[in-house]
Backbone as a printed PyTorch tensor [residue, N CA C, xyz], in Angstrom:
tensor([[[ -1.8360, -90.0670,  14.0360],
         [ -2.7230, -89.1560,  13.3290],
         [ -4.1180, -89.7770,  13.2700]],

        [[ -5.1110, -89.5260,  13.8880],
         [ -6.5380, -89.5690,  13.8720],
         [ -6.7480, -89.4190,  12.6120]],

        [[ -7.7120, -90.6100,  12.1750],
         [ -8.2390, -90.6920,  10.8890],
         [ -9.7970, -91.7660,  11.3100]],

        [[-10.3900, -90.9740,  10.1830],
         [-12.6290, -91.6590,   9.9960],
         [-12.7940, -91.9190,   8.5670]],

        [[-13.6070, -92.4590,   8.4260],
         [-14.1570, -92.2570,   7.1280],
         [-15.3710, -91.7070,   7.3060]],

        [[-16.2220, -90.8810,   6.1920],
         [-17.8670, -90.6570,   6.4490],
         [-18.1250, -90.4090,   5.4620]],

        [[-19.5420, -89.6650,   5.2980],
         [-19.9140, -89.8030,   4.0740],
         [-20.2160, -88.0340,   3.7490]],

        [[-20.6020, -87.3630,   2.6740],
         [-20.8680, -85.9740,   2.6510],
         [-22.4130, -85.9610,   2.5060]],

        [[-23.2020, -84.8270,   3.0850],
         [-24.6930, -85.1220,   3.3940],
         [-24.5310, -83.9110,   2.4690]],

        [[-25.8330, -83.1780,   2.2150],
         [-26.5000, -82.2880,   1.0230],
         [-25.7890, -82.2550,  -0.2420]],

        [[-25.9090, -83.7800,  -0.7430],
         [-25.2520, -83.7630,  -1.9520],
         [-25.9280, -83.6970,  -3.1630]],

        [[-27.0540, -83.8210,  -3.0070],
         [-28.6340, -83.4690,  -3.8960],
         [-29.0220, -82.1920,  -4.1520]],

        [[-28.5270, -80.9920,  -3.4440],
         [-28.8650, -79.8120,  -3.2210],
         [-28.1790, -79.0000,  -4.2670]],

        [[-28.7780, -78.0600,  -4.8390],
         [-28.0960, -76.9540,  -5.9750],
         [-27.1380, -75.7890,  -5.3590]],

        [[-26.1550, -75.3450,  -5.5130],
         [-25.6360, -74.4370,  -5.0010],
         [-26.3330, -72.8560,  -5.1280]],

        [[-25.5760, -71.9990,  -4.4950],
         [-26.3080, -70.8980,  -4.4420],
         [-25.7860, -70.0870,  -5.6680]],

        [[-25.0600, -70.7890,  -6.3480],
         [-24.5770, -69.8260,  -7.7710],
         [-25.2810, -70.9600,  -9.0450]],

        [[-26.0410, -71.6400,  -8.4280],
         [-27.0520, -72.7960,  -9.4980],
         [-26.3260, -73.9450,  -9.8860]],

        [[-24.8890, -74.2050,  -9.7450],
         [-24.6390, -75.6890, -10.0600],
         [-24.5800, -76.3550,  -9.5400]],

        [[-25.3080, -77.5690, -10.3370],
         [-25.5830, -79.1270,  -9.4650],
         [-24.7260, -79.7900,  -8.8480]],

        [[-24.6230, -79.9140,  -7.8850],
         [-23.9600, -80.5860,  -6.8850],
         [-23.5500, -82.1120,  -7.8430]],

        [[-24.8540, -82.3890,  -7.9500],
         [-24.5590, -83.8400,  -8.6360],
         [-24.0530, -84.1960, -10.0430]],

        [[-23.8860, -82.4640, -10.7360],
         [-22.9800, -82.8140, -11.4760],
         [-21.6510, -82.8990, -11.6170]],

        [[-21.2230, -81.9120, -10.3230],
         [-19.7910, -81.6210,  -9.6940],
         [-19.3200, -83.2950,  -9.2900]],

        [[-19.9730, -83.6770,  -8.6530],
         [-19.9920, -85.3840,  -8.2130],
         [-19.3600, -85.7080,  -9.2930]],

        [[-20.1880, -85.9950, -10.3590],
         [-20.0320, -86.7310, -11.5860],
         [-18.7790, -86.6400, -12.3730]],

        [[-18.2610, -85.0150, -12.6420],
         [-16.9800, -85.1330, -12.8220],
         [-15.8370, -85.2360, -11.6690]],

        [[-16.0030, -85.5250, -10.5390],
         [-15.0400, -86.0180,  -9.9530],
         [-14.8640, -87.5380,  -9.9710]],

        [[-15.9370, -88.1520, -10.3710],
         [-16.1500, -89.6180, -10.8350],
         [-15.0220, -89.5600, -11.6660]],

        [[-15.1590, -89.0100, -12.9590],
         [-13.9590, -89.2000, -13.8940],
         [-12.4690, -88.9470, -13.2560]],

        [[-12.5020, -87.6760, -12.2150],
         [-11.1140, -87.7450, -11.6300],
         [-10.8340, -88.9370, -11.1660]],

        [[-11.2350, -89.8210, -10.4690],
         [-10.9780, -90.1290,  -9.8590],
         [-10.9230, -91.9620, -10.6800]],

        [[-11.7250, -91.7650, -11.5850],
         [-10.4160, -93.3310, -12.4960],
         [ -9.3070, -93.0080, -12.9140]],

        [[ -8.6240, -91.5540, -13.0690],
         [ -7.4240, -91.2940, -13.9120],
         [ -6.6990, -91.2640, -12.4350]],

        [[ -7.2660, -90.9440, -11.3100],
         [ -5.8350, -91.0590, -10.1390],
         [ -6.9200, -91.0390,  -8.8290]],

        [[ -6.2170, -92.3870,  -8.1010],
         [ -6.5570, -92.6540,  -6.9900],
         [ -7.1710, -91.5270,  -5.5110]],

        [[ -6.0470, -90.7250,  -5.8250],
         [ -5.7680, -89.5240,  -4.5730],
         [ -6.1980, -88.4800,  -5.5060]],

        [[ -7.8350, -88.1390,  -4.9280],
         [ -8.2860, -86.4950,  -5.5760],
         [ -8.3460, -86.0350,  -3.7530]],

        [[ -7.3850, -84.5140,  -3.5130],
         [ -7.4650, -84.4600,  -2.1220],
         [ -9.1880, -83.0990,  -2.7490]],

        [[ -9.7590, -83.5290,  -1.6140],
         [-10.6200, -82.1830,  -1.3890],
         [-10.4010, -80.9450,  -0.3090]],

        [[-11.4620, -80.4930,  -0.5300],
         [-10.8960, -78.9850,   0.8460],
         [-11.9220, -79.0080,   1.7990]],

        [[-12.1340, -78.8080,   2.9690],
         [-12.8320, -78.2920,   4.0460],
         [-12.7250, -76.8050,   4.1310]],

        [[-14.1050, -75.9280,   4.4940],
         [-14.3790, -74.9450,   4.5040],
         [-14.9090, -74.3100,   5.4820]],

        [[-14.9690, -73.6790,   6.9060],
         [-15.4570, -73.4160,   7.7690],
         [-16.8460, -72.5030,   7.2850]],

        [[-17.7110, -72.5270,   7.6240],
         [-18.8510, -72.1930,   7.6860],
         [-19.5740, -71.6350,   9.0920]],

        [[-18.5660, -70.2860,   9.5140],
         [-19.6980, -70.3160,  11.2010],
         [-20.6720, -69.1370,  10.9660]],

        [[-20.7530, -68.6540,   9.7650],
         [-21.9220, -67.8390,   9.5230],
         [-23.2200, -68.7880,   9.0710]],

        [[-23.0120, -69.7700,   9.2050],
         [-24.6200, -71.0130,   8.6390],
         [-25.5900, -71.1770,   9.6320]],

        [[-26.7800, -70.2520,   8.8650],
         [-27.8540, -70.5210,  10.0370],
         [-28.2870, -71.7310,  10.5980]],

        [[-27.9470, -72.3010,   9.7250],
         [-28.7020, -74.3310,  10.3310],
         [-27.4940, -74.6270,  11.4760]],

        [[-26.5640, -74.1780,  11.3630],
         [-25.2900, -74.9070,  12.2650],
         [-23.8160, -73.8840,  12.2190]],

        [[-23.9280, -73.3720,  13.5730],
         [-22.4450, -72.4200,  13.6250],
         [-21.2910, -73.1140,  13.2350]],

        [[-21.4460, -74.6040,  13.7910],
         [-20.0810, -75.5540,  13.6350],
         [-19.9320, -76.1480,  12.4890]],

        [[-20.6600, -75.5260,  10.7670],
         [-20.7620, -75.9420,   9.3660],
         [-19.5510, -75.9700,   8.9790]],

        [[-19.2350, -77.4950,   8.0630],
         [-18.1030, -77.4010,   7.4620],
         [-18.3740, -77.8620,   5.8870]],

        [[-18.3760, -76.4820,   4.3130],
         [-18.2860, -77.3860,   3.7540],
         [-17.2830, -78.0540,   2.7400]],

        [[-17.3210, -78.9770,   2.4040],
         [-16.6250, -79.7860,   1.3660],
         [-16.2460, -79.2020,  -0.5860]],

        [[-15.3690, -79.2970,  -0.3350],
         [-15.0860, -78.5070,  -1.8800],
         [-14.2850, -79.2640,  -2.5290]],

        [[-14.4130, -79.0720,  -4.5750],
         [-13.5240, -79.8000,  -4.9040],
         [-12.0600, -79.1110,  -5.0940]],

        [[-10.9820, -79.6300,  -6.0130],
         [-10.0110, -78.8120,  -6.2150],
         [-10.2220, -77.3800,  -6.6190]],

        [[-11.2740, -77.4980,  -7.2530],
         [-11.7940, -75.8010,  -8.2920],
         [-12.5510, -75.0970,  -7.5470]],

        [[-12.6400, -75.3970,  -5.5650],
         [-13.3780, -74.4020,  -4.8190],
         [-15.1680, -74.2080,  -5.2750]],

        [[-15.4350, -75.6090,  -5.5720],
         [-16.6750, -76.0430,  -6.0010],
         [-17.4440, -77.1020,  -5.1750]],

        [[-18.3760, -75.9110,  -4.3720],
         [-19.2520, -77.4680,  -3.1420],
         [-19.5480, -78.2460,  -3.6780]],

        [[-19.3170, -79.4340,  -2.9440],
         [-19.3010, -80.8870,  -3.0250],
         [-21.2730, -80.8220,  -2.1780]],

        [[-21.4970, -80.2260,  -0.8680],
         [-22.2100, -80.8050,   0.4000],
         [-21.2150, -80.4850,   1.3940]],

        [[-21.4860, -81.2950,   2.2680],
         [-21.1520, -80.6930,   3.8800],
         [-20.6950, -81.7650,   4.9900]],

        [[-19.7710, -81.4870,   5.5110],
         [-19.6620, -82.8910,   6.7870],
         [-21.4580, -82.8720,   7.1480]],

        [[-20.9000, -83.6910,   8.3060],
         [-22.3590, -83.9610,   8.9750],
         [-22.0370, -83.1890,  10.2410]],

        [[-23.3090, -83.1740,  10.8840],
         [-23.1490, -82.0220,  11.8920],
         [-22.3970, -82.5210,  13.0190]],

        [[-23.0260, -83.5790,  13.4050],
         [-22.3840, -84.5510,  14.1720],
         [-20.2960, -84.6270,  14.1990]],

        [[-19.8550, -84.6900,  13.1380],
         [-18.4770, -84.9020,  12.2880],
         [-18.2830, -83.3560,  12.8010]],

        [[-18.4770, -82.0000,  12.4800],
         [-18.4870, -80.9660,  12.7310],
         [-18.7140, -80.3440,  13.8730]],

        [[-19.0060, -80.8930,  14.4270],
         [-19.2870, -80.7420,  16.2510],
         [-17.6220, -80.9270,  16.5580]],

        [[-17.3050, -82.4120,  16.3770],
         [-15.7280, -82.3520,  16.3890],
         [-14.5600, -81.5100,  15.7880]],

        [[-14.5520, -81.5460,  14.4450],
         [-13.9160, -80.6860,  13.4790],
         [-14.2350, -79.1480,  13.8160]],

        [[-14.8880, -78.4380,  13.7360],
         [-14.8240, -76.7290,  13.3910],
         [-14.0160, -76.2190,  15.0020]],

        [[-14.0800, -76.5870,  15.9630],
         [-13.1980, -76.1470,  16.8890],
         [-12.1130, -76.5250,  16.8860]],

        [[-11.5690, -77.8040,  16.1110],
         [ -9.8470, -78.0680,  15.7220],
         [ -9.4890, -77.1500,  14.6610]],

        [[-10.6250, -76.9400,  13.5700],
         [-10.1720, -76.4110,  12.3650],
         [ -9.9060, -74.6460,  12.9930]],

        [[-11.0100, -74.2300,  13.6830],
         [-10.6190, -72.6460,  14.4290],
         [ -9.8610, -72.2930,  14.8730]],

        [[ -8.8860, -73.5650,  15.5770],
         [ -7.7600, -73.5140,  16.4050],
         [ -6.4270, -73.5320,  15.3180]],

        [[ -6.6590, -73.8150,  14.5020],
         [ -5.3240, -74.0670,  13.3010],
         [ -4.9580, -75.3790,  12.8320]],

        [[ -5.6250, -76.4030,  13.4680],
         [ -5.2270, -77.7200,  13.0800],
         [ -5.7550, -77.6280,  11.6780]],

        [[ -4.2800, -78.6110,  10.9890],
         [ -4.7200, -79.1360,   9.3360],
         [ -5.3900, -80.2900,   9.2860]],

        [[ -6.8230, -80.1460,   8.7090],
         [ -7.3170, -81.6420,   8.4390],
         [ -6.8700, -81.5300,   6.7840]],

        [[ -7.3550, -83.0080,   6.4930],
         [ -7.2690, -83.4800,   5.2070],
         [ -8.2420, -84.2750,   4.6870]],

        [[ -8.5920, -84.1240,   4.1510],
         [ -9.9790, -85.0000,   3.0020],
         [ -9.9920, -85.7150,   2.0540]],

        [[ -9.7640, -86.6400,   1.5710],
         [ -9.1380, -87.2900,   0.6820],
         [-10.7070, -88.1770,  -0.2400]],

        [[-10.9760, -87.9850,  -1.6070],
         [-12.1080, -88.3940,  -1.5610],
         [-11.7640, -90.2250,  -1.8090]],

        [[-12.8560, -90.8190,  -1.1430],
         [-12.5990, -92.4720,  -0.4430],
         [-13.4570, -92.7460,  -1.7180]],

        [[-14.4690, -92.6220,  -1.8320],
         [-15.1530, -93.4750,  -3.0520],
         [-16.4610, -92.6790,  -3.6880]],

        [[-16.9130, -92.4110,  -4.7050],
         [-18.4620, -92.4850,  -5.0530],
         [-19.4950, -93.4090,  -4.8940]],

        [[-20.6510, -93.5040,  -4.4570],
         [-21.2340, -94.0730,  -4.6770],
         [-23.0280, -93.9700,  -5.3330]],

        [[-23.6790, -94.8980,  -6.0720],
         [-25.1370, -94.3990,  -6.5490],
         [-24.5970, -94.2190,  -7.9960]],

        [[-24.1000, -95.6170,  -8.6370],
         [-23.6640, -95.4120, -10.2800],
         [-24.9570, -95.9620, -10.6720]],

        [[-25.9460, -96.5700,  -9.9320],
         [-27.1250, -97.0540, -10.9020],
         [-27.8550, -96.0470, -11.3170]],

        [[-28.3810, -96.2720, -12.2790],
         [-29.4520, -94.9770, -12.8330],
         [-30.7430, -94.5150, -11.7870]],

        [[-30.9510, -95.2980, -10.9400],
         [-32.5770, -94.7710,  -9.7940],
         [-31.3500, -94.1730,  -9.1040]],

        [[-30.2110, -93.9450,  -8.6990],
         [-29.9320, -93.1950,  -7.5660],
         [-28.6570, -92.2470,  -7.7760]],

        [[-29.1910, -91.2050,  -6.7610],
         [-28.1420, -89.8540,  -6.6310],
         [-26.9020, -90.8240,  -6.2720]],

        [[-25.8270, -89.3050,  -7.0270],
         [-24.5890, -89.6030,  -6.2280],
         [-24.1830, -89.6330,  -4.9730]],

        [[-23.4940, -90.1940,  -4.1540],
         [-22.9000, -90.4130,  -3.1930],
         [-21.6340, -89.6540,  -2.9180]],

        [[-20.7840, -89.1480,  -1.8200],
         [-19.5810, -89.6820,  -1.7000],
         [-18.9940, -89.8670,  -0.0200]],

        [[-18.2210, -90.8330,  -0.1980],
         [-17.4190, -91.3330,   0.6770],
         [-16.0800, -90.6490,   1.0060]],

        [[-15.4090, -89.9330,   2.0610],
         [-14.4520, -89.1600,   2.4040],
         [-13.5840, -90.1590,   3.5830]],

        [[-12.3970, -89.5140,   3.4310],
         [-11.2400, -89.9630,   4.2890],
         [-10.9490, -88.7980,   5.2350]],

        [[-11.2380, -88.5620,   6.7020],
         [-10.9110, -87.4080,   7.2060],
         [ -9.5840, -87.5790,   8.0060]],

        [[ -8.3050, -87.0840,   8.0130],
         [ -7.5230, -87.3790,   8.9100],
         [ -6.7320, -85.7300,   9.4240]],

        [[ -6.3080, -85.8330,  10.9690],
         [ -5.3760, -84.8980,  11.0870],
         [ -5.0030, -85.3970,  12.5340]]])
């Protein structure tokens, strides 16, 4: 089973229903001292004007996280079109100091 790690890019960005990305972050911070394994979701995105091959990242509550990278999605959205199951597993947060945004770190495998 093919497995990466990477990171999620537009994680600074507000959603289109107004909540902060970086506060969604923040409480998955807390998930994620009470249990190791928070799985996330992948979302195909081929209506995205920036990129047909958009995939984005959600938490359990169907709440964007940000987005693979395009690069990561170049690979992924033609496995994911085809029916293959990926899996997302969130790998770590990072940016707990006060000067910096949240981070996060993902586990991609299928």
């Amino acid at each position: 089973m093919p497995q990466f790690f990477t990171k999620i890019v537009g994680v600074t960005f507000a959603n289109p229903d107004g909540s902060d990305r970086q506060e969604l972050i923040e409480d998955l911070d807390d998930q994620l001292q009470q249990n190791p394994f928070v799985d996330l979701r992948l979302k195909r995105e081929p209506e995205n004007s920036y990129d047909p091959n958009a995939i984005q990242v959600l938490d359990g509550q169907g709440r964007q996280l940000g987005y693979l990278s395009r690069s990561v999605c170049t690979t992924l959205a033609p496995l994911i079109d085809n029916g293959t199951k990926i899996q997302c597993y969130l790998e770590q947060i990072t940016g707990h100091s006060l000067d910096q945004n949240f981070g996060i770190n993902v586990q991609i495998s299928y």
